[in-house]
N, CA, C and O atoms as a MOPAC input file, in Angstrom:
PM7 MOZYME 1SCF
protein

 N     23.45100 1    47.11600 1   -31.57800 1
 C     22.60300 1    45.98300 1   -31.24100 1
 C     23.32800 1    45.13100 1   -30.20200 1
 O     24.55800 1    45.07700 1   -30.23400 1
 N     22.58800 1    44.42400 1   -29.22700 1
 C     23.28500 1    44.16800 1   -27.81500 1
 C     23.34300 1    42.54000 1   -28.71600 1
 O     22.73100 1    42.25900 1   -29.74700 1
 N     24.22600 1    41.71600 1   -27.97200 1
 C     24.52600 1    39.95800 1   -28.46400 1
 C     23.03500 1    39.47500 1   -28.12300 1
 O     22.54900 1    38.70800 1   -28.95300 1
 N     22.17300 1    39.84300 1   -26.92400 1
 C     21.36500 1    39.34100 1   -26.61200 1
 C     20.07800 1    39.06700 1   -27.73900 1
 O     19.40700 1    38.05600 1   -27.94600 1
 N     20.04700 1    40.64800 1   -28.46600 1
 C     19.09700 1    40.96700 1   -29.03600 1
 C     19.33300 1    39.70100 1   -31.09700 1
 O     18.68100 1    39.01400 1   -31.88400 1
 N     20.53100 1    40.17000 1   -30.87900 1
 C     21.13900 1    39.24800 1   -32.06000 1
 C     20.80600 1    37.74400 1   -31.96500 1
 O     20.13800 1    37.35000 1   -32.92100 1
 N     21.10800 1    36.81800 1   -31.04900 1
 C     20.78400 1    35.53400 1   -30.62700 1
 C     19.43000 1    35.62000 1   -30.37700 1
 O     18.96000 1    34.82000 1   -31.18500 1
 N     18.70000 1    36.00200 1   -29.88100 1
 C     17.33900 1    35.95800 1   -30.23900 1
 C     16.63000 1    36.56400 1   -31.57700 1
 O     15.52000 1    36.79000 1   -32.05700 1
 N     17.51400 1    36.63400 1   -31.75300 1
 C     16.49800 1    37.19300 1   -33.79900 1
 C     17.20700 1    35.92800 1   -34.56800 1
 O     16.65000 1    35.38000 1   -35.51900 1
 N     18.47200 1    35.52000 1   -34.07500 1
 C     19.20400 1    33.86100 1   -34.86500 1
 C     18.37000 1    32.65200 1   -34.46500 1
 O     18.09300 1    31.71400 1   -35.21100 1
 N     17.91900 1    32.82500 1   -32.89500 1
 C     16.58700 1    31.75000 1   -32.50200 1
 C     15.86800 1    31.66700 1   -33.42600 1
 O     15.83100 1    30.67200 1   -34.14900 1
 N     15.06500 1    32.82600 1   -33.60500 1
 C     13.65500 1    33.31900 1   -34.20100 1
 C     13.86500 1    32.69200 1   -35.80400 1
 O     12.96700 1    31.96500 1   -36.23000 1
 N     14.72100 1    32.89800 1   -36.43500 1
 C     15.15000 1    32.81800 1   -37.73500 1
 C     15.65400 1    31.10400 1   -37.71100 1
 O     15.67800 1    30.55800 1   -38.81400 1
 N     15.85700 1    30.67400 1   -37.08400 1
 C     15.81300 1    29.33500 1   -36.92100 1
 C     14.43400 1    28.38200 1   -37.07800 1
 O     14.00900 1    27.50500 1   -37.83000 1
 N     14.01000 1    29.12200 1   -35.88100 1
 C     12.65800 1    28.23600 1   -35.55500 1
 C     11.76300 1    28.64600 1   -36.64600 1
 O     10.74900 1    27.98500 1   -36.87000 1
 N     12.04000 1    29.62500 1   -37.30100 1
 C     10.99800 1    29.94700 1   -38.81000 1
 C     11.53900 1    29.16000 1   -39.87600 1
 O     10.63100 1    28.60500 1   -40.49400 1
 N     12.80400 1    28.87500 1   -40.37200 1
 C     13.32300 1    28.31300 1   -40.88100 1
 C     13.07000 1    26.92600 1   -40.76900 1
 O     12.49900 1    26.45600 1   -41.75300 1
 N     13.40200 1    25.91400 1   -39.59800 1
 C     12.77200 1    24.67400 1   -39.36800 1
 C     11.35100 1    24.56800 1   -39.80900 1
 O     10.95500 1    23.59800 1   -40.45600 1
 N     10.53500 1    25.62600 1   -39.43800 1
 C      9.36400 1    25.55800 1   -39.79300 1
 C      9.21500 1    25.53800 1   -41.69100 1
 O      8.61400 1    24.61400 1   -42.23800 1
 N      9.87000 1    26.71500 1   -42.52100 1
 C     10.33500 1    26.21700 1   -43.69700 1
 C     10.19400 1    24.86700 1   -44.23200 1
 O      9.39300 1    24.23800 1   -44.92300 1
 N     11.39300 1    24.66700 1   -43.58100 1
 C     11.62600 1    23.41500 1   -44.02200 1
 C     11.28500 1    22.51300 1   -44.00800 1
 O     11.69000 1    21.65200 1   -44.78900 1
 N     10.02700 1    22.22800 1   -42.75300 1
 C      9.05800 1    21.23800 1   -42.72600 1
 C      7.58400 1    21.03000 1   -43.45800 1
 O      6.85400 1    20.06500 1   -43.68800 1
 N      7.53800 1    22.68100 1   -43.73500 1
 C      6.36000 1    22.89200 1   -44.91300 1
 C      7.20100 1    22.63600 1   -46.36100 1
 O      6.35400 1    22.33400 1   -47.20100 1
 N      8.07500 1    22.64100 1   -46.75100 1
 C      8.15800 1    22.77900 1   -48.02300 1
 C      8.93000 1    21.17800 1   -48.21700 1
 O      9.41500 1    20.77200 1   -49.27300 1
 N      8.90100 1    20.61000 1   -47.23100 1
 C      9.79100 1    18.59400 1   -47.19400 1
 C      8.18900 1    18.18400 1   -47.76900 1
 O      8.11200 1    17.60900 1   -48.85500 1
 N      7.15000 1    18.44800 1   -47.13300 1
 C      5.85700 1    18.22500 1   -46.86400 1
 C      5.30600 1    18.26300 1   -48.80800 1
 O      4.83100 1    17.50600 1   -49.65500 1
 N      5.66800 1    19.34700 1   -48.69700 1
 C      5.23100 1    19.29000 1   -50.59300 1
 C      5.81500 1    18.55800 1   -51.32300 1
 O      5.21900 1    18.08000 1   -52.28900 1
 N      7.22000 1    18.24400 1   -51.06200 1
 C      8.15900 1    17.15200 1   -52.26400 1
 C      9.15700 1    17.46500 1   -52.48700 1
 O      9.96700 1    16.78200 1   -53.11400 1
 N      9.41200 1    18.88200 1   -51.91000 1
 C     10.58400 1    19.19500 1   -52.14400 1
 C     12.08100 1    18.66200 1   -51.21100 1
 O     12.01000 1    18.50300 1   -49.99200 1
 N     13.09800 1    18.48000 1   -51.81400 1
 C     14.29500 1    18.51900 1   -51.56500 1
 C     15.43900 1    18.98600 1   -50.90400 1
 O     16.03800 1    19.72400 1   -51.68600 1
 N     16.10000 1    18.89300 1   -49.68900 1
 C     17.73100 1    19.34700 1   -48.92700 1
 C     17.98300 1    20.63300 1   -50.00500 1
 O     18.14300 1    21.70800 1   -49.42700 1
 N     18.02100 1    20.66600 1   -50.98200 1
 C     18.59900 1    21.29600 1   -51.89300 1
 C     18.04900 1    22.21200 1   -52.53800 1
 O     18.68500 1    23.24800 1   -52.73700 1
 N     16.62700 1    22.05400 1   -53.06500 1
 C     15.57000 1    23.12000 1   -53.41900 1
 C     15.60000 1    24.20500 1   -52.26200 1
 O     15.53400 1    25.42900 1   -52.37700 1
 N     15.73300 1    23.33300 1   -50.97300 1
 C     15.05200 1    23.96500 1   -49.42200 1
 C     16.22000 1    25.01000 1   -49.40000 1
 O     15.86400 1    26.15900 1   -49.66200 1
 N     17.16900 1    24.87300 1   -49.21000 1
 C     18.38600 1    25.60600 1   -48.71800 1
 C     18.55900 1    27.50800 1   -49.59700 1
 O     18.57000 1    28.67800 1   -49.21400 1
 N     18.69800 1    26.47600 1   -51.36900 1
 C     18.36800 1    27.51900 1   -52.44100 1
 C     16.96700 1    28.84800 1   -51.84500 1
 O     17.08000 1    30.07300 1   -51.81400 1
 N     15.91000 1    28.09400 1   -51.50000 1
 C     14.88100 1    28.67500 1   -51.14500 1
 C     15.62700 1    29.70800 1   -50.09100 1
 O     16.16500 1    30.75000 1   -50.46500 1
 N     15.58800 1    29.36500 1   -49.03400 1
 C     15.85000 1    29.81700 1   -47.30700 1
 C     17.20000 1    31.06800 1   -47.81800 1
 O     17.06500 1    32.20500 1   -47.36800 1
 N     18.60100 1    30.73600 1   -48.86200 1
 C     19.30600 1    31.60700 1   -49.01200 1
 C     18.73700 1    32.89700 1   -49.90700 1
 O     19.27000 1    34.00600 1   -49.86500 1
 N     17.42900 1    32.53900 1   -50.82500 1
 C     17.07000 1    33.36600 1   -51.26800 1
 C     16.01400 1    34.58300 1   -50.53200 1
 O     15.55000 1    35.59400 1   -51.06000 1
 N     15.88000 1    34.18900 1   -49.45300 1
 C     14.69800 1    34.46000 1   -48.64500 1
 C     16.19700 1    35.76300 1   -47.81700 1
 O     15.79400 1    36.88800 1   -47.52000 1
 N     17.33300 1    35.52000 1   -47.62400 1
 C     18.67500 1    36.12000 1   -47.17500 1
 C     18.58700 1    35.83900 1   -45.61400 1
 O     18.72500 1    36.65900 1   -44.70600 1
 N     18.25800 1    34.15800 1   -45.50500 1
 C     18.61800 1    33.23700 1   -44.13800 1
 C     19.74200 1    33.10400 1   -44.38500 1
 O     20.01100 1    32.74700 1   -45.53200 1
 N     21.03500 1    33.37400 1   -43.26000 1
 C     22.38400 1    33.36800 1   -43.20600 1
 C     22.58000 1    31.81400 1   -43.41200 1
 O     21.73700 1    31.03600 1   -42.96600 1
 N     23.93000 1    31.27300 1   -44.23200 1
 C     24.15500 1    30.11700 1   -44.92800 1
 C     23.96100 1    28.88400 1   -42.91000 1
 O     23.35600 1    27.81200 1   -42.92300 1
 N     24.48100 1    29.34200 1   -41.83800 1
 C     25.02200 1    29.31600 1   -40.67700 1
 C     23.25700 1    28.69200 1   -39.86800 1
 O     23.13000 1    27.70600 1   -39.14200 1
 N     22.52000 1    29.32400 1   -40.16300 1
 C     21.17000 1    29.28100 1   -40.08900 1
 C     20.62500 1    28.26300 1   -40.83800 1
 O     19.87900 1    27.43900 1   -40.31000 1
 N     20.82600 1    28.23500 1   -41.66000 1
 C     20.10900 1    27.30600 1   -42.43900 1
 C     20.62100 1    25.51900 1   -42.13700 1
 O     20.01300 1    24.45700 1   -42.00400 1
 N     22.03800 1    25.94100 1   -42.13200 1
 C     22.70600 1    24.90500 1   -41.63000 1
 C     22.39700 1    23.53600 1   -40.59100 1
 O     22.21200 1    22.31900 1   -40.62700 1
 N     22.50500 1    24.87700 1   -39.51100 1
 C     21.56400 1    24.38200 1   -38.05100 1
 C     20.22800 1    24.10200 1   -38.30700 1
 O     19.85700 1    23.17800 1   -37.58300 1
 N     19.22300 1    24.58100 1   -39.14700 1
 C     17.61700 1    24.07800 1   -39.19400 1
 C     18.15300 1    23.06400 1   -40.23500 1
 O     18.18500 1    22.05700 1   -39.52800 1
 N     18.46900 1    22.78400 1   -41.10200 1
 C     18.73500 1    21.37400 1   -41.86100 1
 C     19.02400 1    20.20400 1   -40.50000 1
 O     18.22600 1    19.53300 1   -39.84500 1
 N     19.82100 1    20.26800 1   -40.46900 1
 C     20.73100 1    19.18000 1   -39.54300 1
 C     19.52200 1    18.63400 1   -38.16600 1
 O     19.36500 1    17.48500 1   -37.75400 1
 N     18.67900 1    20.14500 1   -37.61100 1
 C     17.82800 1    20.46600 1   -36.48200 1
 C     16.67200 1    19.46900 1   -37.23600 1
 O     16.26700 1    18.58400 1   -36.48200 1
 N     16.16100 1    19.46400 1   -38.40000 1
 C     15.36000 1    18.77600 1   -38.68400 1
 C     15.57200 1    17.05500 1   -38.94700 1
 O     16.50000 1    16.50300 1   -39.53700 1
 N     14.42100 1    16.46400 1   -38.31900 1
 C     14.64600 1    15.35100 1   -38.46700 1
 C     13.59900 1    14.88300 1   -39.80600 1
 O     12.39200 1    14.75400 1   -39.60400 1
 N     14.11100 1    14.68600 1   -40.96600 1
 C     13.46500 1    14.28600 1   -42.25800 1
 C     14.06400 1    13.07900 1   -43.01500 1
 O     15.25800 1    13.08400 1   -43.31400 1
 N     13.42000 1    12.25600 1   -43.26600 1
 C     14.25100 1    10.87400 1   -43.87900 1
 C     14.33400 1    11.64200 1   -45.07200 1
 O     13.24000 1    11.58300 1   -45.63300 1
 N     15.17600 1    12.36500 1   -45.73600 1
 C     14.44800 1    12.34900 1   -47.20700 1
 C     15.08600 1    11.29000 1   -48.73700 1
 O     14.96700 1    11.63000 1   -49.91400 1
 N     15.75600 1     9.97200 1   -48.21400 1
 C     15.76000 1     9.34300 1   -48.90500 1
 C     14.48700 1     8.47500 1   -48.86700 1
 O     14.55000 1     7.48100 1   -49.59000 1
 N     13.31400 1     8.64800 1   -48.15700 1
 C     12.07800 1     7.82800 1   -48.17900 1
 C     11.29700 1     9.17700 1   -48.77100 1
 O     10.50300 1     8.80900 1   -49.63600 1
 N     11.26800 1    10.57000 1   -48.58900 1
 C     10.46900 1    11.19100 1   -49.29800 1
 C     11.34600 1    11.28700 1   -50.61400 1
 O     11.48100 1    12.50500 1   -50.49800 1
 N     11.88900 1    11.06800 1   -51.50100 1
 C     12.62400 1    10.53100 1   -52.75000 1
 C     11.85700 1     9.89600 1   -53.01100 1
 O     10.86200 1    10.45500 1   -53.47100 1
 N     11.82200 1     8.28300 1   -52.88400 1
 C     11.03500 1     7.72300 1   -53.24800 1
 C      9.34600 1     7.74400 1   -53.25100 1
 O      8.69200 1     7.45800 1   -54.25400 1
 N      8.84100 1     8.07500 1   -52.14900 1
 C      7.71600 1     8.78600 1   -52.21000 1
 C      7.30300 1     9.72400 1   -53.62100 1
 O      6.31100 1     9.64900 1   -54.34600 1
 N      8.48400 1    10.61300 1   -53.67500 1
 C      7.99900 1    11.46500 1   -54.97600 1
 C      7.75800 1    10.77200 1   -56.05900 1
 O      6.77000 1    10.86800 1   -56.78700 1
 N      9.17700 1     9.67200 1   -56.23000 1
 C      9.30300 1     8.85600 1   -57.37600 1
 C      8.10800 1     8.25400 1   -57.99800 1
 O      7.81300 1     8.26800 1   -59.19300 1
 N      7.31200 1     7.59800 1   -56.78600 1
 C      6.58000 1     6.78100 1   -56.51500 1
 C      5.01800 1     7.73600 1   -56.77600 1
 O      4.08900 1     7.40200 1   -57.51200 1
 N      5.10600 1     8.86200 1   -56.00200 1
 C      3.62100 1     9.62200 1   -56.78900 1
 C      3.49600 1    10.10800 1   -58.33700 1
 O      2.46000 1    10.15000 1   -59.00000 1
 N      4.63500 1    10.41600 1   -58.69300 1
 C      4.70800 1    11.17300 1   -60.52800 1
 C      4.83300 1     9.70400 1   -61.37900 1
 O      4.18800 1     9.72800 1   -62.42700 1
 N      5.55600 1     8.42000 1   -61.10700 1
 C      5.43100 1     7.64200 1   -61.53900 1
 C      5.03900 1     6.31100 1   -61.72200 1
 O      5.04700 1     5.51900 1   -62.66400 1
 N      4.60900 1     6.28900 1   -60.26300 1
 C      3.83200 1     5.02200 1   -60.47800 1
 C      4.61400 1     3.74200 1   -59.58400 1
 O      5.84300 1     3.81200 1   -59.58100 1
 N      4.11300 1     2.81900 1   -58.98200 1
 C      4.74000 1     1.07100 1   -58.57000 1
 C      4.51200 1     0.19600 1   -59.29500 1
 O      3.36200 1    -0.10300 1   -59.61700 1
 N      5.79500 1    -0.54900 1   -59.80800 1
 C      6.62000 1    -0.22200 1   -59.58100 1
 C      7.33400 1     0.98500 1   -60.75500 1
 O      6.83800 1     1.30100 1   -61.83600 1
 N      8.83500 1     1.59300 1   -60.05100 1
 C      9.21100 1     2.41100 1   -60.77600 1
 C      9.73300 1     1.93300 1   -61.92200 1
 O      9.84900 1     0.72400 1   -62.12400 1
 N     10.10900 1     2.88600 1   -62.81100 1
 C     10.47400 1     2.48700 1   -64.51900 1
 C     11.51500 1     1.60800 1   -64.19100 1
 O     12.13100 1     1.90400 1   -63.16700 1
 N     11.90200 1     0.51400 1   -64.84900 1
 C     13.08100 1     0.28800 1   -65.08300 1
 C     14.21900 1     0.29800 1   -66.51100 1
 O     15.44000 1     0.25000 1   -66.65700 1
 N     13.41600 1     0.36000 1   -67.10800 1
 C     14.24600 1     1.21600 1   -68.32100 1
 C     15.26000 1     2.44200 1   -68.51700 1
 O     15.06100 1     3.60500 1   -68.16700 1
 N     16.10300 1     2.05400 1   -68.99200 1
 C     17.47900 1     3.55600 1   -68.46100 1
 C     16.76600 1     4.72800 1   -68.95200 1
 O     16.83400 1     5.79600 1   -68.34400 1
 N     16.17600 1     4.60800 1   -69.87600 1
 C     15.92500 1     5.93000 1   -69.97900 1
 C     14.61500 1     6.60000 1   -69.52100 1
 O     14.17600 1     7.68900 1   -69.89000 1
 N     14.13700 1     5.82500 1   -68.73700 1
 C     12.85800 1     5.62600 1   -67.52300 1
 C     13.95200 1     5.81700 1   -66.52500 1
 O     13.91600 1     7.04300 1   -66.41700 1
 N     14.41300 1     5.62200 1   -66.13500 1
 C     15.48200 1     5.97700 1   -64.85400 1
 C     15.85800 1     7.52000 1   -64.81600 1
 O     15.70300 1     8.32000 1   -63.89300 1
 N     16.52000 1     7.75600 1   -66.37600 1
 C     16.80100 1     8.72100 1   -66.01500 1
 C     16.07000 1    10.20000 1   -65.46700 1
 O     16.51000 1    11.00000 1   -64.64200 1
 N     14.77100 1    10.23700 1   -66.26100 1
 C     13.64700 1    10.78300 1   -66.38600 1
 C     13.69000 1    11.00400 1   -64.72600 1
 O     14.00900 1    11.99900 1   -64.07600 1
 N     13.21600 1     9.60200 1   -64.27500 1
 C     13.16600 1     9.73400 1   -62.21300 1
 C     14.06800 1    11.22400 1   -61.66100 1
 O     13.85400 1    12.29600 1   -61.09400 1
 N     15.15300 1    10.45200 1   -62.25300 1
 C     16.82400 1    11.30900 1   -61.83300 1
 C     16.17400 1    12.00300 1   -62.08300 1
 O     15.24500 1    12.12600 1   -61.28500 1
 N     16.16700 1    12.84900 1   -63.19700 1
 C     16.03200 1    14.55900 1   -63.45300 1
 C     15.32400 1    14.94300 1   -62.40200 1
 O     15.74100 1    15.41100 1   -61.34200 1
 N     13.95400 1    14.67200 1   -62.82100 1
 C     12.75400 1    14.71400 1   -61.71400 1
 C     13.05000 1    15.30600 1   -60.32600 1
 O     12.75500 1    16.42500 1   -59.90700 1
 N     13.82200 1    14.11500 1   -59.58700 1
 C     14.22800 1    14.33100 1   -58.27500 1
 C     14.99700 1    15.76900 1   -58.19400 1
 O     14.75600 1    16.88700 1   -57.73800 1
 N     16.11200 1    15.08400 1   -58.92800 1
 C     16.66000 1    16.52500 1   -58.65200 1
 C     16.33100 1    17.58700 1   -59.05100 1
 O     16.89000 1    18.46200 1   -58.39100 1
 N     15.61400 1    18.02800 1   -59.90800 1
 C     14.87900 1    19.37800 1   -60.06000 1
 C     14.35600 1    19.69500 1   -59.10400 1
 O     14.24800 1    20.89300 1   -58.84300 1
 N     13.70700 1    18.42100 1   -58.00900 1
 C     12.42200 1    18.69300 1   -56.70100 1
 C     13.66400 1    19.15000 1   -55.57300 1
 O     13.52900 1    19.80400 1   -54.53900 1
 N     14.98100 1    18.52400 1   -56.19900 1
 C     15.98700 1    19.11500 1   -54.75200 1
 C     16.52000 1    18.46000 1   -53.78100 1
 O     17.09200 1    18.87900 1   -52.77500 1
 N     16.18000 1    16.78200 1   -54.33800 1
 C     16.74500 1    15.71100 1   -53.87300 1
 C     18.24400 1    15.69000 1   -54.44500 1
 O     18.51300 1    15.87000 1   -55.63300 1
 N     18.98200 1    15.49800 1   -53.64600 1
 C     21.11600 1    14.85400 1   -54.06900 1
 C     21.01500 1    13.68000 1   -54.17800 1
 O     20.54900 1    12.81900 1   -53.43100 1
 N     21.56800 1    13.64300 1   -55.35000 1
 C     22.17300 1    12.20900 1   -56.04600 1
 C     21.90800 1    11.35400 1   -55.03700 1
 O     20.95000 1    10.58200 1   -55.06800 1
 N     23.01500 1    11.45600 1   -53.75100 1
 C     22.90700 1    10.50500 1   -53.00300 1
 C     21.63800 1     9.90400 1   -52.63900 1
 O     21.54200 1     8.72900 1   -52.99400 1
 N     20.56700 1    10.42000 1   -51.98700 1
 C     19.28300 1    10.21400 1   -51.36300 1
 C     18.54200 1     9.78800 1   -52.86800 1
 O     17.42100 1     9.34800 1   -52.61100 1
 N     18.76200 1     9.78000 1   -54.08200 1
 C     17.86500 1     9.63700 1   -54.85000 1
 C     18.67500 1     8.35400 1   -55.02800 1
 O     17.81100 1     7.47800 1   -55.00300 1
 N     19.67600 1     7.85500 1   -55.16900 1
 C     20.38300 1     6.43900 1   -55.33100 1
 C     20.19100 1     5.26200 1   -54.01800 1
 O     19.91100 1     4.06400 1   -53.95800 1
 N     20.45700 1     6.15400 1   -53.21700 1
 C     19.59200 1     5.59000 1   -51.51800 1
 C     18.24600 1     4.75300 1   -51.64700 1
 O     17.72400 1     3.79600 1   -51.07400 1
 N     17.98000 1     5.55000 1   -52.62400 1
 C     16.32100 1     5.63400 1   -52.08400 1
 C     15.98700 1     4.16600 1   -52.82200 1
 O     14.88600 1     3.66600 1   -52.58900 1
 N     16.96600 1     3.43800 1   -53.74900 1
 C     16.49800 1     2.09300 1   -54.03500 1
 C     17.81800 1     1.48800 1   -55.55300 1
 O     18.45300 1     2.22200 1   -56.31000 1
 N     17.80800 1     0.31200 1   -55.51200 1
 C     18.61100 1     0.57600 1   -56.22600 1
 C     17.67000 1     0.54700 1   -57.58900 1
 O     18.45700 1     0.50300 1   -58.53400 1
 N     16.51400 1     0.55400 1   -58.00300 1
 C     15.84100 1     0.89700 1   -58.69400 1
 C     16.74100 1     2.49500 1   -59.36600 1
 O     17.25500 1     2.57900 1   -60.48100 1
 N     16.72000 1     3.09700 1   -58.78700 1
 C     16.69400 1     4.62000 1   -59.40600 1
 C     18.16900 1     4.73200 1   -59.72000 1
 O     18.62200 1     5.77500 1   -60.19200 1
 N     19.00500 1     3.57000 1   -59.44200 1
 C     20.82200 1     4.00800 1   -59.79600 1
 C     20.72800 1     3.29300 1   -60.83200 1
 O     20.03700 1     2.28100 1   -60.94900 1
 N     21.58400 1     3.90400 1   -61.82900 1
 C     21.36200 1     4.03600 1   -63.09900 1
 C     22.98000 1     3.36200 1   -63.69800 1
 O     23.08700 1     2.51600 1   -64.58500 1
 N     23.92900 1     3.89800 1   -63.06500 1
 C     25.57400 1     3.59500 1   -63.42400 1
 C     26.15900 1     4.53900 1   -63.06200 1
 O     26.16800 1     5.64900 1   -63.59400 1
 N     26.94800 1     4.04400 1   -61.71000 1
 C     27.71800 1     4.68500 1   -61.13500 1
 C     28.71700 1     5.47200 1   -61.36100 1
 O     28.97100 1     6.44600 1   -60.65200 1
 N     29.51100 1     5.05700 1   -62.56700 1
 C     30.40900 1     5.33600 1   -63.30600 1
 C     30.18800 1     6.50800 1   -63.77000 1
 O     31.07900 1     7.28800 1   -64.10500 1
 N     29.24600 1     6.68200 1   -63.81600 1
 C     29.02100 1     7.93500 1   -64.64700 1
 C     28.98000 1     8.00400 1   -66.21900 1
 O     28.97200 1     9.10100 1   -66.77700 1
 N     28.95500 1     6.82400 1   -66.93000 1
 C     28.71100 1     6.19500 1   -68.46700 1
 C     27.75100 1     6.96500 1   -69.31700 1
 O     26.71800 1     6.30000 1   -69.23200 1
 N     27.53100 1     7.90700 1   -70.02500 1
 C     26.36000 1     8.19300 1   -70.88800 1
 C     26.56500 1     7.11700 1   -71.78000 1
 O     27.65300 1     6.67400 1   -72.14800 1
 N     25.28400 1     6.67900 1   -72.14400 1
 C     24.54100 1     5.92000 1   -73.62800 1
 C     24.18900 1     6.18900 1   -74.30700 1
 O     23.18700 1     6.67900 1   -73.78600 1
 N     24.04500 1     6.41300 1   -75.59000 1
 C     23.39400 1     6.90100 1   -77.09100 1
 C     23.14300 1     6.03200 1   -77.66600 1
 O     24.04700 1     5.32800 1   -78.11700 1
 N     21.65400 1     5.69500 1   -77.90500 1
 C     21.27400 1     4.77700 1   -79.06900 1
 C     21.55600 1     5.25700 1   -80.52800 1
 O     21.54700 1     6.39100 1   -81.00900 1
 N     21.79700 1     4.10000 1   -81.04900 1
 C     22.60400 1     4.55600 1   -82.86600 1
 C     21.75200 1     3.90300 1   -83.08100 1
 O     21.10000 1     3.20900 1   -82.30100 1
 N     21.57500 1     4.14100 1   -84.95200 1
 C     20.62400 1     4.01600 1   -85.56000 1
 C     20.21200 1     2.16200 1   -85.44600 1
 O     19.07600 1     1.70000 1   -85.55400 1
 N     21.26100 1     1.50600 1   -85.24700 1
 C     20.67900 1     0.02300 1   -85.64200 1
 C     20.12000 1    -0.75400 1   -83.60100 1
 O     20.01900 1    -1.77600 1   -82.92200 1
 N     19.97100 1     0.58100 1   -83.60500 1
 C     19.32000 1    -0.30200 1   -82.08100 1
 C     19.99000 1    -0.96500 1   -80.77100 1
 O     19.40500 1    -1.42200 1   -79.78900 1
 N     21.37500 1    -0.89200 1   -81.02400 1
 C     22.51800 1    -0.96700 1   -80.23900 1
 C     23.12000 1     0.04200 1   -79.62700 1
 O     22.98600 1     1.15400 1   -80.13800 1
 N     23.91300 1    -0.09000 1   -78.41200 1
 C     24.08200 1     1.10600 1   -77.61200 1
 C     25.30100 1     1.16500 1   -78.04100 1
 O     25.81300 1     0.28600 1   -78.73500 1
 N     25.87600 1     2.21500 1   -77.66200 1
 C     27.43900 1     2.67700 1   -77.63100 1
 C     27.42300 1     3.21900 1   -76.09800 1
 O     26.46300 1     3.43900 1   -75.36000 1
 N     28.97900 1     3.37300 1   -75.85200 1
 C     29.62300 1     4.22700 1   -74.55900 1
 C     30.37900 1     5.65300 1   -74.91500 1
 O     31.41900 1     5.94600 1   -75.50500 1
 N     29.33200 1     6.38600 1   -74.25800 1
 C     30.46600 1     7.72000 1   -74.41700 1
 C     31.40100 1     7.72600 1   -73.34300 1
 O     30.99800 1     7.55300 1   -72.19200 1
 N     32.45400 1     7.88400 1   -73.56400 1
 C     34.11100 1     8.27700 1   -72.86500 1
 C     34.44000 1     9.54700 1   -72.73700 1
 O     34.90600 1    10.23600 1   -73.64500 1
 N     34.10300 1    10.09000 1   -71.06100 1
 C     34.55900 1    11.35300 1   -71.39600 1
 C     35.48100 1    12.30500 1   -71.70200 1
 O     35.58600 1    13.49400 1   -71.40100 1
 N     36.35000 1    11.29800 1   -72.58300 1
 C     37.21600 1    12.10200 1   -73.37200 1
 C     36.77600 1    12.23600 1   -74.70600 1
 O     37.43500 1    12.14300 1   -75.74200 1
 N     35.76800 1    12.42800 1   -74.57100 1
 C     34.67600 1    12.32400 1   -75.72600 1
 C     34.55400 1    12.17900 1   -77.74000 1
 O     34.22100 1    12.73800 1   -78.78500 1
 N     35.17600 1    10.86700 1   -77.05600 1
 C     35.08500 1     9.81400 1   -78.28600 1
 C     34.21300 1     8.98500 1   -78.22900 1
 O     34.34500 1     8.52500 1   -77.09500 1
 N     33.06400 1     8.27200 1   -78.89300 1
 C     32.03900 1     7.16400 1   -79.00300 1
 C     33.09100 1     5.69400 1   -79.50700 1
 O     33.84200 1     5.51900 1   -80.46600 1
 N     32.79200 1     5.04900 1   -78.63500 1
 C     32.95300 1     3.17100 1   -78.87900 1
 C     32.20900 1     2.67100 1   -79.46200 1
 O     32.28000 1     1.45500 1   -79.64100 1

């Protein structure tokens, strides 16, 4: 196979790829769903790369957008209404980051803190050296 013929099938696989990625931003999906998708499809990691970056997509405003169609304005504010969002997003393929971006509505604790309600209605802190306070 000549370089010529190669760089034009990496074009081609690009510009299908961008295209990808602009149909499937369009549905709700996520940087991250998209990529998973495109490597499963066996778009070289190099390719995909370049159509990510090539595309221009806010997707910390389509984050919220999603947030905002499955749940409603305004969003939960209850932690465990928050977290629900979280999952959500990221199942759709949004990163942490862009889903914390996207307002401080949806950041939950940075720290990284899990909570467990105990029986009398009070929270505790799990420590992940995983002992309860």
């Amino acid at each position: 196979m000549s370089p010529g013929v190669s760089k034009t099938a990496t074009l081609t696989t690009t510009a299908s790829s961008a295209q990808f990625i602009a149909s499937r931003s369009r549905k709700g999906y996520g940087p991250a769903r998209i990529r998973q998708e495109l490597s499963q499809k066996g778009i070289a990691r190099q390719v995909v790369d370049q159509a990510m970056r090539e595309c221009d997509i806010d997707w910390v405003s389509l984050a919220r957008e999603q947030a905002q169609r499955k749940y409603g304005e305004p969003l939960p504010s209850a932690f465990t209404e928050k977290v629900k969002v979280q999952r959500f997003l990221l199942y759709r393929g949004y990163l942490m980051e862009d889903i914390q971006e996207s307002g401080e509505i949806l950041q939950i604790d940075p720290s990284g803190i899990l909570l467990r309600r105990k029986e009398n209605l009070s929270y505790s802190h799990f420590i992940p050296s995983g002992r309860w306070l």
